[in-house]
C-alpha positions as CSV (number, residue, x, y, z in Angstrom):
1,X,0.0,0.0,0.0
2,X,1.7,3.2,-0.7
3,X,1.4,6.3,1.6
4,X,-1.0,7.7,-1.8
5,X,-3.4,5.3,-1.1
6,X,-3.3,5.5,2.5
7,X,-4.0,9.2,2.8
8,X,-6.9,8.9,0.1
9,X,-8.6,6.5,2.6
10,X,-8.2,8.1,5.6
11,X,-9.5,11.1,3.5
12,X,-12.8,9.0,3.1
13,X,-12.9,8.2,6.9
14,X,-12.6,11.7,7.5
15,X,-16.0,12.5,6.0
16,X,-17.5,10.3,8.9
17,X,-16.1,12.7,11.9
18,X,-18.3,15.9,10.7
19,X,-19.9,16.9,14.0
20,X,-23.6,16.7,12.1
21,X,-23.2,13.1,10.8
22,X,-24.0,10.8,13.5
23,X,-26.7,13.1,15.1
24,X,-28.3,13.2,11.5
25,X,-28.1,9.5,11.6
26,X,-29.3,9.3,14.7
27,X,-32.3,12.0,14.1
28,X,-33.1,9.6,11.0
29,X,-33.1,6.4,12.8
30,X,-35.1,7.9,16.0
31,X,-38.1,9.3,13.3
32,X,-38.1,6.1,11.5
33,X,-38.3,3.8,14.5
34,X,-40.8,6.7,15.7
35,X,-42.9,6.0,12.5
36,X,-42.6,2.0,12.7
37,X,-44.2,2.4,16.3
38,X,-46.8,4.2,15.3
39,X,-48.0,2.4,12.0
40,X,-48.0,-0.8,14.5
41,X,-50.1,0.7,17.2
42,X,-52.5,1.7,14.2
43,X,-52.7,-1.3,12.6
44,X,-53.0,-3.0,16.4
45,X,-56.1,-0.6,17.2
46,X,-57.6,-1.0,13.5
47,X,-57.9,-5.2,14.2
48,X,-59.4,-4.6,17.3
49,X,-61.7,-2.8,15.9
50,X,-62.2,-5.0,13.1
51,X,-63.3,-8.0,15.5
């Protein structure tokens, strides 16, 4: 591996330290899992409803 190749990857790995990455991803993952809950309560409350 020459020292070419290694900076150009740790210049890729530096993309993943922004300070706004992980709380994006986080932010993302928190609405999602936000929306899954919800869409399974609703569809919990609409077959009980249905019997």
């Amino acid at each position: 591996m020459t020292a070419t190749t290694l900076e150009m990857g740790l210049q890729e790995l530096e993309a993943l330290e922004a300070p706004g990455f992980w709380t994006g991803f986080a932010i993302g993952a928190g609405v999602v899992g936000a929306g899954v809950a919800g869409a399974g309560l609703y569809l919990g409350a609409a077959a009980l409803v249905a019997t």
